[in-house]
N, CA and C atoms as an extended XYZ file, in Angstrom:
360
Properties=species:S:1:pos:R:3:atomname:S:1:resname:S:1:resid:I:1 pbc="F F F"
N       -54.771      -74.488       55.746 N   UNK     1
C       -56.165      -74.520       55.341 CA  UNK     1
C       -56.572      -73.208       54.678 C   UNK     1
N       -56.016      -72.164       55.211 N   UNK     2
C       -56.490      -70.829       54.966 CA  UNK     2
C       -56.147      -70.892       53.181 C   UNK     2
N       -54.814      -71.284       52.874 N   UNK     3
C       -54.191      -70.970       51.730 CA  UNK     3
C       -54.891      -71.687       50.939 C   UNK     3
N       -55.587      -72.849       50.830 N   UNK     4
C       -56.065      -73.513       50.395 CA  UNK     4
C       -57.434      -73.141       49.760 C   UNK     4
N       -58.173      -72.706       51.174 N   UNK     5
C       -59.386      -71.798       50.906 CA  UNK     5
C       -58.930      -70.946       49.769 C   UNK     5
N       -58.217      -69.482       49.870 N   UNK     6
C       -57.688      -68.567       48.860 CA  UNK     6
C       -57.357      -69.265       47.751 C   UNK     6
N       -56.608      -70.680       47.430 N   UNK     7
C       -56.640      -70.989       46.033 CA  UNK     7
C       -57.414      -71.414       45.322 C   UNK     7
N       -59.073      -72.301       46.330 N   UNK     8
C       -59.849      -72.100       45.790 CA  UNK     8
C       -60.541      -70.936       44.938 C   UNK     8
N       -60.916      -69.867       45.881 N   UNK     9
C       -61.695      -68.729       45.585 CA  UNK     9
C       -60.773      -67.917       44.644 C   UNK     9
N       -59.634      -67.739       44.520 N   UNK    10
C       -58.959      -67.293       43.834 CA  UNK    10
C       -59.302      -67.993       42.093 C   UNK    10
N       -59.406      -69.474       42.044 N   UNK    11
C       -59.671      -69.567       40.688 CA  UNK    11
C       -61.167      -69.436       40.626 C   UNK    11
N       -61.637      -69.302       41.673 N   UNK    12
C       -63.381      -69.103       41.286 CA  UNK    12
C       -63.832      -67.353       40.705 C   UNK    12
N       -62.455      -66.639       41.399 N   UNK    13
C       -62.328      -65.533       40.433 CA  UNK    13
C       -62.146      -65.308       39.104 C   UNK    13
N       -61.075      -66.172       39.010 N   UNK    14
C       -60.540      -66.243       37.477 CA  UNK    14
C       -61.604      -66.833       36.964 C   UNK    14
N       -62.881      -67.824       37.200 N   UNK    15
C       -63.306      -68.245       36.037 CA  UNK    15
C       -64.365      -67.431       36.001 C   UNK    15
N       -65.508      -66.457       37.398 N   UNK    16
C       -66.028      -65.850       37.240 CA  UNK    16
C       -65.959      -64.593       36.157 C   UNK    16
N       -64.741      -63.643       36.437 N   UNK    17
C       -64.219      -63.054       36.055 CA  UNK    17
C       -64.106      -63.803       34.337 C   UNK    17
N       -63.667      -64.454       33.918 N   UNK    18
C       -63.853      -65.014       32.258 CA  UNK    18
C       -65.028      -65.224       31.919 C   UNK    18
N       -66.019      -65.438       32.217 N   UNK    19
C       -67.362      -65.902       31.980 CA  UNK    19
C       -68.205      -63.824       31.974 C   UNK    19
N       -67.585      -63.293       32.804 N   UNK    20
C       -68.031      -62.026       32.701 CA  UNK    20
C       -67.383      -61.499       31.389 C   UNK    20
N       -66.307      -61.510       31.264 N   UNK    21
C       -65.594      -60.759       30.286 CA  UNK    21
C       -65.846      -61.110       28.850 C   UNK    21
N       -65.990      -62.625       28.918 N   UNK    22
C       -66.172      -63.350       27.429 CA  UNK    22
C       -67.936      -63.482       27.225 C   UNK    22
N       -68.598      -63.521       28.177 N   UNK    23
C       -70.191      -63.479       28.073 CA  UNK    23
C       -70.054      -65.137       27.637 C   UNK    23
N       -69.650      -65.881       28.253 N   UNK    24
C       -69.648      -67.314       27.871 CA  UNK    24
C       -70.854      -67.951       28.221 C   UNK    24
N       -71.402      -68.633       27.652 N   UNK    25
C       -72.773      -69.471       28.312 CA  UNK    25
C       -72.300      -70.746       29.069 C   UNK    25
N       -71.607      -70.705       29.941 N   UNK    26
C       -71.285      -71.227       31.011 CA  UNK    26
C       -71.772      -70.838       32.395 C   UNK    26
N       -71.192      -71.507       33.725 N   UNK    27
C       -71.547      -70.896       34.787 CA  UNK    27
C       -69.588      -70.710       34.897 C   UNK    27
N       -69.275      -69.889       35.574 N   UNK    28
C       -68.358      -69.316       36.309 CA  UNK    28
C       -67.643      -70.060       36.994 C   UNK    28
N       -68.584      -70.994       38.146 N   UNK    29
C       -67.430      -72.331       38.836 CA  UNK    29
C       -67.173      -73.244       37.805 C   UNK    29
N       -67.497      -73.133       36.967 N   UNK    30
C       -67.804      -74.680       36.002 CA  UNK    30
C       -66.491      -74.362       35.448 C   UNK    30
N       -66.120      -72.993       34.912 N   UNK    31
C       -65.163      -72.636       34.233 CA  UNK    31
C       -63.767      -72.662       35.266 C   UNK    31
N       -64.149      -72.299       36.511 N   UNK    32
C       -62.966      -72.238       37.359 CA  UNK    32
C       -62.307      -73.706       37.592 C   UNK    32
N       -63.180      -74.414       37.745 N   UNK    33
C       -63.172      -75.771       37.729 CA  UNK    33
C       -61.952      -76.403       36.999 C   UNK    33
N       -62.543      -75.680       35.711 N   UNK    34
C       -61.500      -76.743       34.637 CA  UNK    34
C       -60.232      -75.951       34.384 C   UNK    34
N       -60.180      -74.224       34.881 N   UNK    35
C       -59.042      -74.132       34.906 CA  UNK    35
C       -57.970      -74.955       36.432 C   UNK    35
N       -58.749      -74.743       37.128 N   UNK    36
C       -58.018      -75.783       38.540 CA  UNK    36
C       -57.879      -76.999       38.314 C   UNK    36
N       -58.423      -77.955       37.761 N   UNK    37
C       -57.700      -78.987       37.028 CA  UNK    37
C       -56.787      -78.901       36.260 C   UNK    37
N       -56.643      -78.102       35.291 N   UNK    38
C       -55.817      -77.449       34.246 CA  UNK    38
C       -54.382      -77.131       34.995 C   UNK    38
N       -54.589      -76.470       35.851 N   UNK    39
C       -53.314      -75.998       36.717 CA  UNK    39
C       -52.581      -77.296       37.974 C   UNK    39
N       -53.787      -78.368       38.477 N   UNK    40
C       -53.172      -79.049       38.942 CA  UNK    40
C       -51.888      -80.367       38.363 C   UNK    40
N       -53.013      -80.384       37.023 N   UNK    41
C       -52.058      -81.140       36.244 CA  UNK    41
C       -50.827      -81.111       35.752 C   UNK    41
N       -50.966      -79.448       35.571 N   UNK    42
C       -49.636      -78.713       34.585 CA  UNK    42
C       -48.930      -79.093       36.011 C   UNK    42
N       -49.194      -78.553       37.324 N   UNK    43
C       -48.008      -78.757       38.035 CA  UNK    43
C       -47.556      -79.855       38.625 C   UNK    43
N       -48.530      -81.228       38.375 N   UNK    44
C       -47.907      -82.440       38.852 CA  UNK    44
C       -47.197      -82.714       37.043 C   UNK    44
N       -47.010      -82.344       36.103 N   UNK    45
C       -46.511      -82.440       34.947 CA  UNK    45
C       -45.078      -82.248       35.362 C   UNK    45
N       -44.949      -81.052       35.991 N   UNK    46
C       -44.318      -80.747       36.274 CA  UNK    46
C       -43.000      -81.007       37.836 C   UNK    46
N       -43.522      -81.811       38.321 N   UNK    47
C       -43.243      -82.680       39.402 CA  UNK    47
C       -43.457      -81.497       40.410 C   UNK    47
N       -44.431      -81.205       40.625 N   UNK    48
C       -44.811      -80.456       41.793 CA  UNK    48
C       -46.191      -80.833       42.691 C   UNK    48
N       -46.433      -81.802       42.407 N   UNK    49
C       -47.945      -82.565       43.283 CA  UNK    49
C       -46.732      -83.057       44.154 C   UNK    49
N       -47.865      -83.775       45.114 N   UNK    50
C       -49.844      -83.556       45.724 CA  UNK    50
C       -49.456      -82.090       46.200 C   UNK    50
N       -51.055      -81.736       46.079 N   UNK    51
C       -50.621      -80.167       46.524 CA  UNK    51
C       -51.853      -80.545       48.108 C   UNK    51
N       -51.571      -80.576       49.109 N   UNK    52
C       -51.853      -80.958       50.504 CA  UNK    52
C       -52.946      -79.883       50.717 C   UNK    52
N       -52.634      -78.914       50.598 N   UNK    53
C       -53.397      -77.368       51.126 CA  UNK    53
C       -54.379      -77.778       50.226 C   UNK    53
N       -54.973      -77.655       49.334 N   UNK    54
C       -56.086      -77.347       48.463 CA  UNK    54
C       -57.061      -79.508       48.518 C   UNK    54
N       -55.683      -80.134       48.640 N   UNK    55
C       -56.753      -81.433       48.947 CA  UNK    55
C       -57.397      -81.162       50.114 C   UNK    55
N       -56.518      -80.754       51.065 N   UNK    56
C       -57.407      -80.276       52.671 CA  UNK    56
C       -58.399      -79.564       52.573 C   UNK    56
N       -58.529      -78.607       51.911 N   UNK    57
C       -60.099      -77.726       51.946 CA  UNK    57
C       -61.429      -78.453       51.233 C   UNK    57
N       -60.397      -79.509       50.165 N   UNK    58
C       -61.322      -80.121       49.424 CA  UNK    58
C       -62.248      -81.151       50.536 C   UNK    58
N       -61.314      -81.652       50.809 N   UNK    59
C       -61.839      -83.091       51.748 CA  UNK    59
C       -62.973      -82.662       53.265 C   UNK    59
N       -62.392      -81.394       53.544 N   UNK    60
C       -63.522      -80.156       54.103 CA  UNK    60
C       -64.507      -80.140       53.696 C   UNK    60
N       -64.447      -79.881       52.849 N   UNK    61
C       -65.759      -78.813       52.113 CA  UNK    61
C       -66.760      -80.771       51.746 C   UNK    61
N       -66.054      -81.522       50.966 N   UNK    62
C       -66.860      -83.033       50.466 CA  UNK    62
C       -67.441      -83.433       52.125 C   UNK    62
N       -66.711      -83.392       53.237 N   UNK    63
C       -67.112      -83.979       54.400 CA  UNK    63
C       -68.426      -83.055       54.914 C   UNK    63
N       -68.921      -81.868       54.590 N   UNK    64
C       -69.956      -81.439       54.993 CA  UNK    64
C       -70.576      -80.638       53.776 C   UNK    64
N       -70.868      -81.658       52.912 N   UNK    65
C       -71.600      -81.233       52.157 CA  UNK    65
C       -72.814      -81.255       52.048 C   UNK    65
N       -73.514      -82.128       52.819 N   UNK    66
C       -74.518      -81.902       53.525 CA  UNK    66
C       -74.859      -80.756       53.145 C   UNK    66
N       -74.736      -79.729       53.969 N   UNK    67
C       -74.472      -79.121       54.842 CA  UNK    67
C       -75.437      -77.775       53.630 C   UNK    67
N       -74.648      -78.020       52.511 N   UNK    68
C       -74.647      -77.323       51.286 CA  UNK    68
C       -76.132      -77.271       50.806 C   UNK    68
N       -77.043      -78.529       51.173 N   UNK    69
C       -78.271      -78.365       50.261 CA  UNK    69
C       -79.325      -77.751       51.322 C   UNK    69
N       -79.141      -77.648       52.319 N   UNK    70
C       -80.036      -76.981       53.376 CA  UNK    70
C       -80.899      -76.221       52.825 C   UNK    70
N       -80.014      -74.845       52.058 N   UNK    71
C       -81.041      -73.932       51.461 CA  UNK    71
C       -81.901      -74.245       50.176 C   UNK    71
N       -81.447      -75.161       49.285 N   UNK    72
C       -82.079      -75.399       48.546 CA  UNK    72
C       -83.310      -76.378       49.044 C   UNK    72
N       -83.192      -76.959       50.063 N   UNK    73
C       -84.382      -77.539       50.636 CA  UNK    73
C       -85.095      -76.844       51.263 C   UNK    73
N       -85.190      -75.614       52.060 N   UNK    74
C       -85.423      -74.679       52.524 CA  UNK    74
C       -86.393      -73.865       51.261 C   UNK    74
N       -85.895      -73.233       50.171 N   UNK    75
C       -86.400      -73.194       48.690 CA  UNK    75
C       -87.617      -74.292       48.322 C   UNK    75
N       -87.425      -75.463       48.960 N   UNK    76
C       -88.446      -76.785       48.183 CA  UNK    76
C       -89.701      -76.122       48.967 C   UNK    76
N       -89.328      -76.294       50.571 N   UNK    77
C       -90.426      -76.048       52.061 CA  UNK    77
C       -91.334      -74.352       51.135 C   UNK    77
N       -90.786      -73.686       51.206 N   UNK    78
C       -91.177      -72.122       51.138 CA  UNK    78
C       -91.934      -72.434       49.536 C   UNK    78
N       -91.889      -72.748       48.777 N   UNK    79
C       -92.088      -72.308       47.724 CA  UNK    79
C       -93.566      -73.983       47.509 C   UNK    79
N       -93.493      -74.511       48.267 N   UNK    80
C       -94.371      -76.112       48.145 CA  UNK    80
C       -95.742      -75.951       47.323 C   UNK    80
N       -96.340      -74.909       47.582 N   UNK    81
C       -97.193      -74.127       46.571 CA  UNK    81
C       -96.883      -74.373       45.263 C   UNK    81
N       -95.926      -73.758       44.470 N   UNK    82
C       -95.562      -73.798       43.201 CA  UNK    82
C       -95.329      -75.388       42.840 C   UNK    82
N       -94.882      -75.834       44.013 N   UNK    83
C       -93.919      -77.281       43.063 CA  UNK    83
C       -94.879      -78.024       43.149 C   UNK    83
N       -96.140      -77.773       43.952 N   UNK    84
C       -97.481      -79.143       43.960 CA  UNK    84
C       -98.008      -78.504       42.836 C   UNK    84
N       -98.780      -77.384       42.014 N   UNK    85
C       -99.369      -77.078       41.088 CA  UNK    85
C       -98.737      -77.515       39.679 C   UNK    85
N       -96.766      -77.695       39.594 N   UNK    86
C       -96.129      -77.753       38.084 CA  UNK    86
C       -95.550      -78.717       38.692 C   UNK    86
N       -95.672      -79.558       39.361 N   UNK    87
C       -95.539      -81.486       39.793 CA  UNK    87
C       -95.541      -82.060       38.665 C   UNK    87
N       -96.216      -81.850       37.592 N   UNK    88
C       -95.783      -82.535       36.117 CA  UNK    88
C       -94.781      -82.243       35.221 C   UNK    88
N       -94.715      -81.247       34.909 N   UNK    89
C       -93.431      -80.417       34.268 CA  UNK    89
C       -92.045      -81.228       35.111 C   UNK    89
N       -92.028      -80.712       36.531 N   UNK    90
C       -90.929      -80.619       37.173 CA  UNK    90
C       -90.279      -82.381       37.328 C   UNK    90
N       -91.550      -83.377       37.344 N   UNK    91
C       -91.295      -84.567       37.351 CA  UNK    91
C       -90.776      -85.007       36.030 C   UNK    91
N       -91.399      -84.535       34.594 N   UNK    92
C       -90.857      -84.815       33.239 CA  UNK    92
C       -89.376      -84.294       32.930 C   UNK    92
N       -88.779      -82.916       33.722 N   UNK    93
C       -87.678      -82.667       33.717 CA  UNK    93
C       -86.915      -83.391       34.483 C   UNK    93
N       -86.820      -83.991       35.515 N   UNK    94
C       -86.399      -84.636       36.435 CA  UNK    94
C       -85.960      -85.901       36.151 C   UNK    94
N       -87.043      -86.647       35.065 N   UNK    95
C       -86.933      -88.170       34.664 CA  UNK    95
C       -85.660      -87.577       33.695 C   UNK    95
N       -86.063      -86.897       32.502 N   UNK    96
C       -85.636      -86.523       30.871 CA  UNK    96
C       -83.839      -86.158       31.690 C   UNK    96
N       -83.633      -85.578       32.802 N   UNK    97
C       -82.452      -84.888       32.875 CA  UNK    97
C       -81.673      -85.911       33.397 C   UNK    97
N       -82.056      -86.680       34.318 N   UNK    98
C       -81.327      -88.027       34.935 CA  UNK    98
C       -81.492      -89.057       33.738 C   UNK    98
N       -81.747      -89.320       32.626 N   UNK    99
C       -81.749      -90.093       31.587 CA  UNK    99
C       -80.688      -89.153       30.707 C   UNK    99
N       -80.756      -88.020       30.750 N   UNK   100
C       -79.530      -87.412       29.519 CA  UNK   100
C       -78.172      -87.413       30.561 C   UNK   100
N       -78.283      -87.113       32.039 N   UNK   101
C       -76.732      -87.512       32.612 CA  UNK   101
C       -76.309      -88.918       32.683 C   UNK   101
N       -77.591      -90.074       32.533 N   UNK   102
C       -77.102      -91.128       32.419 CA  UNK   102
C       -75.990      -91.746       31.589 C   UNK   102
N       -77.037      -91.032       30.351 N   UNK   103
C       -76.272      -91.505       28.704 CA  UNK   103
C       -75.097      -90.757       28.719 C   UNK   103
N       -75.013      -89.386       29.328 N   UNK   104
C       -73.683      -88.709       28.984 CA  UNK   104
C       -72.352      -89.506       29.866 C   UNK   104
N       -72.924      -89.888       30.954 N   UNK   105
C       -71.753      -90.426       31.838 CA  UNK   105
C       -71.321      -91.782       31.230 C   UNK   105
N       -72.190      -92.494       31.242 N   UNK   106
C       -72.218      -93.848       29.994 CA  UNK   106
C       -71.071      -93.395       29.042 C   UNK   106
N       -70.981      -92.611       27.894 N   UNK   107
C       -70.584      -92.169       26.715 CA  UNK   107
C       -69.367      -92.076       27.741 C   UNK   107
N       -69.089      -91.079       28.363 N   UNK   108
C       -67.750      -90.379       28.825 CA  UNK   108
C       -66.939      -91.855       29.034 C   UNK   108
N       -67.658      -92.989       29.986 N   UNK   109
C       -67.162      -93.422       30.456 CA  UNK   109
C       -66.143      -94.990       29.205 C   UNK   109
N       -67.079      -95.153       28.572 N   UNK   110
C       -66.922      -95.621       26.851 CA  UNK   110
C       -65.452      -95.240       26.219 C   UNK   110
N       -65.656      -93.646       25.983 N   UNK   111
C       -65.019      -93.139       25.588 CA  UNK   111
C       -63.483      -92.921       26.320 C   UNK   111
N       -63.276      -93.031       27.619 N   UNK   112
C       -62.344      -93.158       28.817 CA  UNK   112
C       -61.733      -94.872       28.215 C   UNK   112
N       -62.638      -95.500       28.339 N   UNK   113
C       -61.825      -97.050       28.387 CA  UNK   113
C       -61.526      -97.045       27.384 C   UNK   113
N       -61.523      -96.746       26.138 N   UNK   114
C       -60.868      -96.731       24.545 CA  UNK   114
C       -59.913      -96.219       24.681 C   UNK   114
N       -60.056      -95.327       25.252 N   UNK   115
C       -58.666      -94.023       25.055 CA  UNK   115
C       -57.615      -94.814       25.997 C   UNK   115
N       -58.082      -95.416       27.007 N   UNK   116
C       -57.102      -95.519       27.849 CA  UNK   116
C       -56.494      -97.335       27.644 C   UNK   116
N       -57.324      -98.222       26.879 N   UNK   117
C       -57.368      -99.289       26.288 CA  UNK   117
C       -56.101      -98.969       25.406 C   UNK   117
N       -56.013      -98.009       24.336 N   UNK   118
C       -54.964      -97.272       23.042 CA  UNK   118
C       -53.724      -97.455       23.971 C   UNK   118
N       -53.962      -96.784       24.681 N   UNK   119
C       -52.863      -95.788       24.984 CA  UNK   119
C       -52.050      -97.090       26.088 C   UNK   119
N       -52.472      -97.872       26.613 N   UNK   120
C       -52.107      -98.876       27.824 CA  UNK   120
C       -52.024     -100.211       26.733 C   UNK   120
């Protein structure tokens, strides 16, 4: 488990660390992200999957994720002031942003069955 943990945080370095260096308009996990996909693939390419340690921390970390929004709800409680006065704004972003991940997941998903339609 431990090692697992460390290969997480280890690429959350590497992508932090790139996002600092390159000034990327990204976030940092986002980037670590896709290099840890990047690397899981190369090494089941490579006939070296499942990698056990890093699914274990994963399946950790998804089983109490919960766990994760506490503070940001905590943020909603403390701050209830602000979010009842810009209740309009925050509701027009809210609709507009779950309508643009709609369409994007839609598209991705479009774009997945073609490719994989070709190729099969």
């Amino acid at each position: 488990m431990l090692r697992g943990i460390a290969a997480l945080l280890f690429f959350q370095l590497i992508g932090e660390s790139l996002v600092f260096l390159t000034k990327l308009p990204v976030p940092g996990p986002v980037v670590a992200l896709v290099l840890l996909f990047c690397a899981l693939q190369l090494g089941r390419s490579m006939g070296r999957g499942p990698f056990p340690r890093i699914e274990g921390v994963a399946e950790a970390l998804l089983a109490n994720l919960g766990l994760l929004f506490v503070p940001a709800g905590v943020g909603i409680v403390s701050l209830w002031g602000v979010m009842r006065s810009e209740a309009g704004p925050i509701a027009l972003v809210l609709v507009a942003s779950a309508i643009i991940t709609l369409a994007a997941t839609v598209w991705t998903f479009i774009a997945a069955r073609r490719y994989f339609d070709r190729k099969g």
